[in-house]
N, C-alpha and C positions, 0 to 999 in steps of 0.2 A: 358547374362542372359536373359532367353524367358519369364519371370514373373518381377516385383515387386521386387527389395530386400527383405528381413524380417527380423523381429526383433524380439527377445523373451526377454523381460521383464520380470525378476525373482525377486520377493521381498517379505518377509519373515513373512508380520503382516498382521491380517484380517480385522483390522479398517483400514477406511481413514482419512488418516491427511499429512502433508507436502510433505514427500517425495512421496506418493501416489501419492497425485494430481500432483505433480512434473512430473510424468507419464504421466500420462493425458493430460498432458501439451506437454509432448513431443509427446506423438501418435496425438494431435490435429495438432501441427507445422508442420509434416508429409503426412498426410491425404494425400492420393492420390499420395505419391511420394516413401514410404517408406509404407510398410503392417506390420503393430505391432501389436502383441499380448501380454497378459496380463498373465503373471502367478506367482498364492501364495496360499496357502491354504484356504479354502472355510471358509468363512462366511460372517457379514453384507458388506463388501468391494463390495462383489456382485452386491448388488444395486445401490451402487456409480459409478461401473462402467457402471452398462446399462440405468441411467442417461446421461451418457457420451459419450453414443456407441463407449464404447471399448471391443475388442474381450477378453473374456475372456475363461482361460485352468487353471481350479483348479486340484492343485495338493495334495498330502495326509500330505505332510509335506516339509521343504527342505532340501531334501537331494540328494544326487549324483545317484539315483537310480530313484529316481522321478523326477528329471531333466531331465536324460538321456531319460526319459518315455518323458517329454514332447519336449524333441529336436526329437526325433524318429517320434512325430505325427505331429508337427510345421513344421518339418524342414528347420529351422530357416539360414541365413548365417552370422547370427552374435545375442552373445548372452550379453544383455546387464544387468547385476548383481548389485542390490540397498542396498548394506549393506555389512558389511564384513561379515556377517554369510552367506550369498547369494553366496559371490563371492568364498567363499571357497566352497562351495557344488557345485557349477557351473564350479571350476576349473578342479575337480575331475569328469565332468561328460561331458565337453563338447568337450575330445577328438579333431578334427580337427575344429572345429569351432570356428572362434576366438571370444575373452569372451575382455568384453569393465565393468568396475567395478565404482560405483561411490557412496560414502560416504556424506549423509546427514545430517550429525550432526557430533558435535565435544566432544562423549562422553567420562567421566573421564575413563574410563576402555581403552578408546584408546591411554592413555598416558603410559601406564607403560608395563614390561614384564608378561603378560599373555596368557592364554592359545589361545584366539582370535586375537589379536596382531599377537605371533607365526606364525597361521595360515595362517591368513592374509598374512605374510611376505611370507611365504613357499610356499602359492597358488601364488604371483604375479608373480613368472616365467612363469606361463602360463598367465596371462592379458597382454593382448596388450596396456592400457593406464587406468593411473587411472583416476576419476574427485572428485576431495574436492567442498565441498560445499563452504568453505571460505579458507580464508589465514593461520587461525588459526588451522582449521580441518586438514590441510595439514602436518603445521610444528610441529603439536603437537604429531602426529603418533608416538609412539614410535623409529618405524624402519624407518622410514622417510629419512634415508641417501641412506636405501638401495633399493627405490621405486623412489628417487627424479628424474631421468630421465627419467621414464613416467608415471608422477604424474601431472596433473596444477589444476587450481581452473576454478569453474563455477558455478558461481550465480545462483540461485533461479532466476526466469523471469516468469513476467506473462503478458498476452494480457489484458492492462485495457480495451479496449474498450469494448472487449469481458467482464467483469468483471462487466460492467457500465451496458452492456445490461440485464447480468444477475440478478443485483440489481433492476434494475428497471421491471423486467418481475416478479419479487416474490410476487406480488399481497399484500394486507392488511397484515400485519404484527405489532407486539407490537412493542412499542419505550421505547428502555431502554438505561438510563442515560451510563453504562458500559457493554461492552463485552467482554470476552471472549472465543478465537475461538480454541480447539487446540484437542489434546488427551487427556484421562482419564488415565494418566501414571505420573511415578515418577518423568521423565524429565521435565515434565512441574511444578511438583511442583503445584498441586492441595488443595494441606491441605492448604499451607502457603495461595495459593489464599484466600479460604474461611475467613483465619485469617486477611487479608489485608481486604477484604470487610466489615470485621466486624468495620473496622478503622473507613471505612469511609464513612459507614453509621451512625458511633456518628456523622462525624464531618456534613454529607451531610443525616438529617435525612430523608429528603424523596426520599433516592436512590431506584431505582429499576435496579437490574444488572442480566445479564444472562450468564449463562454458557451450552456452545453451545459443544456438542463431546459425544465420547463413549471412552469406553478403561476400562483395568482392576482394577482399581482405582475409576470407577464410583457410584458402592453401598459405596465401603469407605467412599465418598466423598457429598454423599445424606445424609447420617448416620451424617459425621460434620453438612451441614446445616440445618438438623432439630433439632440438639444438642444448636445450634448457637443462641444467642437473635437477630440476622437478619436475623433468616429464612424466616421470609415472606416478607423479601427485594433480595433474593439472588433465583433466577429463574433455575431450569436445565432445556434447552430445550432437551438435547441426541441429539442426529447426525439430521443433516436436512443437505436435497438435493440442498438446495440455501440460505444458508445464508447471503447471500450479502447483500439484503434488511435490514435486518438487521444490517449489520454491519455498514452500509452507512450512516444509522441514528443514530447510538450510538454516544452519546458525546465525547466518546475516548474507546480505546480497551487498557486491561490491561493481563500483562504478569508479570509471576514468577517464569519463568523454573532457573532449574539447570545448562542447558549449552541449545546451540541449534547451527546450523550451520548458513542460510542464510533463518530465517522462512517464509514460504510461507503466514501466516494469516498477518504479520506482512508485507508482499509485498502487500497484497490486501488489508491494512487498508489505507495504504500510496494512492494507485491508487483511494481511493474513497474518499480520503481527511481528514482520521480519525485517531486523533493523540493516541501516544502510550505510555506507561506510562510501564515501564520494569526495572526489575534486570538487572545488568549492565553483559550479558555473551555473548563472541563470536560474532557470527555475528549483535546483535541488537545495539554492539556499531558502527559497521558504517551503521548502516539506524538508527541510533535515533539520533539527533542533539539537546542536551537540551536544552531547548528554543527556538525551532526552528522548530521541528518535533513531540516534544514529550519530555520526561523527564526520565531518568534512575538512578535510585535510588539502597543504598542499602538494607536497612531495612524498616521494617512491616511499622513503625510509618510514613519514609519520603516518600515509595510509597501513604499510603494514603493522606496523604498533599497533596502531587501532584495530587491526583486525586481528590479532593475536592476543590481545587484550580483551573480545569480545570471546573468543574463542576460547580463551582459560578460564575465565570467570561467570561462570553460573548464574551469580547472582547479577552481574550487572546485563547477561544477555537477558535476564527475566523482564530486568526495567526497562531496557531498552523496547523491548517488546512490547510489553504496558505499555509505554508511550508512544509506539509508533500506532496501537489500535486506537489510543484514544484522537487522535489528531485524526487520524482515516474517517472517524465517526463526525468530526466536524468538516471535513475538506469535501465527502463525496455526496450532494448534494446530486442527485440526478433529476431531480425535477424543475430546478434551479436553471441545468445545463439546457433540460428539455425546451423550457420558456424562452430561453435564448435565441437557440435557434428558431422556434416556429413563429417568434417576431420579426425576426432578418427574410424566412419564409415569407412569410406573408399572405401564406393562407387560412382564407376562409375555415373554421371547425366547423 
């Protein structure tokens, strides 16, 4: 090969959030060994990736027509598909090039016989390897007997250092008691958040909490907290290029998704020592250790205890802290993550 291998990154949403930077992550691990480009349909994503300087190829939708447009200009030797809606339009389009697929979350619609499912199942004759995000997303596949020979898991991985540097380059920033960092989507379960803040600002009246993201759920979810008697405790900041600074200093980061795979906010709270406070789903029960890293609860009433609890006491937000850098120290293996993928690669070093 007279160039660089290459990589075409096909992925399906115009915000960033998880599995996006997941991307980023992997074109940064790369750099100078492997040439990656970035393609999904056009909008705010834009910015997050030339924040990042990653190449980007917007395309008009995904589909097997606008894949094929963009393997024809990339010409990519391996095309690497972030979703099952990805992997199908990419299977149908990428002819001789082989297609590497990988699953970010472990959503309820992946459990049962649907039309995505199906799909999913019918395109993986043409993937050469799947990646699950966790253990759960894997066996919870509907069709999962009949993918399980080139199927394995692979964690969410982030470079703290890099993470550390980022936090501390983010110049003056507010300090707010709680974060959260994620999408403006139904997965994450945004109303219920605003309803859990409400908790626990009775119990912690002088909360100040922020909500950090964009997505399609955003005006819905400005609409709750100006409805809300703590709206002027409950902050949206919308998408920001470094929220690390922030995260770094929140007394804990709070989560109420639906399901989630191996979350990346949830990897970067851990790396900067900031404990988490979660709905007990998929992957958050093995990075959240209650009493230990953080606390995973089921309902409104006991996430806010817990975060009010976290928020009064000193000494146990110290430990909790301790324990979420010590787990970060063994979970974020990037060389590990590296191997992984340039085996399913399969390129030549």
């Amino acid at each position: 090969m007279d160039r660089k291998p290459r990589v075409l990154h096909i992925l399906s949403d115009v915000f960033f959030s998880g599995a996006e930077n997941m991307v980023c992550q992997i074109v940064e691990m790369f750099r100078g060994e492997i040439d990656m480009v970035y393609a999904s349909p056009e909008g705010p994503i834009r910015e997050a990736l030339e924040a990042r300087n990653v190449i980007f190829f917007p395309i008009a939708s995904v589909t097997p027509g606008e894949i094929r447009r963009a393997i024809r200009q990339v010409r990519p030797d391996l095309v690497h598909a972030h979703d099952m809606k990805a992997s199908v339009a990419a299977a149908a389009a990428c002819g001789k090039t082989p297609l590497i697929s990988h699953i970010h979350n472990n959503g309820f619609d992946s459990r049962k016989i649907s039309p995505k499912t199906v799909l999913f199942q019918l395109a993986s004759g043409k993937i050469r390897h799947i990646f699950w995000v966790s253990p759960s997303a894997m066996t919870s596949y509907r069709f999962y007997g009949s993918v399980k020979q080139k199927s394995s898991v692979l964690r969410n991985v982030i470079d703290p250092g890099d993470l550390l540097r980022k936090a501390d380059s983010a110049g003056l920033q507010e300090n707010y008691d709680i974060l959260f960092l994620g999408r403006m989507s139904q997965p994450k379960n945004p109303l219920r958040l605003v309803r859990v803040l409400e908790l626990v600002q009775n119990r912690y009246p002088r909360l100040q909490a922020a909500i950090v993201g964009k997505g399609d759920m955003e005006e819905t979810v400005r609409a709750a907290i100006q409805e809300s008697p703590a709206r002027d405790h409950i902050h949206m900041l919308g998408y920001q290029n470094n929220a690390y600074g922030l995260l770094k200093r929140a007394k804990l980061m709070i989560m109420t998704s639906l399901w989630e795979g191996t979350p990346m906010c949830a990897l970067e709270a851990m790396a900067l020592g900031t404990p988490i406070v979660s709905t007990p789903v998929d992957g958050l029960c093995d990075l959240v250790d209650p009493g230990v890293t953080g606390f995973l609860e089921e309902t409104d009433e006991a996430l806010a205890d817990r975060c009010a609890e976290i928020l009064k006491d000193g000494a146990l937000r110290e430990r909790l802290s301790e324990g979420t850098l010590r787990k970060a120290e063994v979970l974020l293996n990037l060389e590990t993550y590296k191997q992984q993928l340039r085996l399913a690669y399969g390129f030549e070093r």
